[in-house]
N, C-alpha and C positions, 0 to 999 in steps of 0.2 A: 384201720383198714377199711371199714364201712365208709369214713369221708373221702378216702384216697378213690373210690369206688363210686361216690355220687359224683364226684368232679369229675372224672374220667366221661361215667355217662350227661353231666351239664356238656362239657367238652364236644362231646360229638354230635349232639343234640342243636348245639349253635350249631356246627359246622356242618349240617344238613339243612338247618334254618336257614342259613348264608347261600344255598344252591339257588341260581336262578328258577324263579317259574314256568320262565317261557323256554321252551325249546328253541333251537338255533334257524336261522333264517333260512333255509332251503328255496327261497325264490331263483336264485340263480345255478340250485342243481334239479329242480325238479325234470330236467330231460333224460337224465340217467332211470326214472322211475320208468318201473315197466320190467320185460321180460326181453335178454339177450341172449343173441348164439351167435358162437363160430366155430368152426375146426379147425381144429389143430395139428400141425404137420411137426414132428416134435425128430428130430436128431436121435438114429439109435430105435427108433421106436417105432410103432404101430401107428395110424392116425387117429387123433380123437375127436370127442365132440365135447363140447365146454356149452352150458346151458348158465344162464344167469337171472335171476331175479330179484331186482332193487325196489326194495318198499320203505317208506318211514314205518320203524316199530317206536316199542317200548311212549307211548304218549307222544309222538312226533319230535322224542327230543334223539334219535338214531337212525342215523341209515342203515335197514339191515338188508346185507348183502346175503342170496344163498345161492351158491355154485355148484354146479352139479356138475363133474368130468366123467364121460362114455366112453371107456376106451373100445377100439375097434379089436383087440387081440380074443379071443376065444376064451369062453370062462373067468374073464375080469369082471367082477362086480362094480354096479356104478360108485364114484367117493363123491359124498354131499358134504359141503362145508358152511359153516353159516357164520359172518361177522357182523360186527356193528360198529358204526365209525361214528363220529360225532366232533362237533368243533367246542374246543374248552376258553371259553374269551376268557378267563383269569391264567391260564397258561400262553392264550392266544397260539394256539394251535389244535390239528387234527389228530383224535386219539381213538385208538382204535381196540375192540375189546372181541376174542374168542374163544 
C-alpha cells in the first residue's frame, strides 16, 4: 500500500514538473486589459448595467475576468462573477476555470 502511495505521489510530482514555466503569450490580447461597461437592454426585463474588468492573475499565466451586472429593477442586489481563461498548448486550446 505504502509503494502504490509513493508512485501515485512520484506520478503527480512529474506531471507538475512537466507544466510549462512561462505563462502564455498575451501580446496579441493585452487590449482587452483594463476596465469595460455597457448596458444592457435584456428581453422580458429591466435594463442593466454590465461592468467588466480584465487583468492577468494567478503569475500572468490567466486572464482573470470579473463582471459585475446592476440591474436597474428595485432591490436587486449587484451579481459579481469572477473567471479565468488561459491557453493550454498541450491541448492547444482556451480553458476556462470558475
Amino acid at each position: 500500500m505504502i509503494i502504490v502511495c509513493v508512485i501515485a505521489a512520484i506520478a503527480i510530482l512529474a506531471a507538475h514538473a512537466e507544466s510549462p514555466q512561462v505563462g502564455p503569450d498575451w501580446s496579441s490580447d493585452r487590449f482587452l486589459l483594463g476596465a469595460w461597461s455597457c448596458d444592457l437592454a435584456r428581453s422580458g426585463r429591466q435594463p442593466a448595467h454590465e461592468s467588466a474588468i480584465y487583468s492577468l492573475g494567478l503569475a500572468g499565466r490567466w486572464l482573470k475576468l470579473t463582471y459585475t451586472l446592476t440591474s436597474r429593477e428595485p432591490n436587486t442586489p449587484s451579481v459579481t462573477t469572477e473567471a479565468y481563461e488561459s491557453f493550454d498548448p498541450r491541448l492547444n486550446k482556451w480553458c476556462t476555470s470558475r
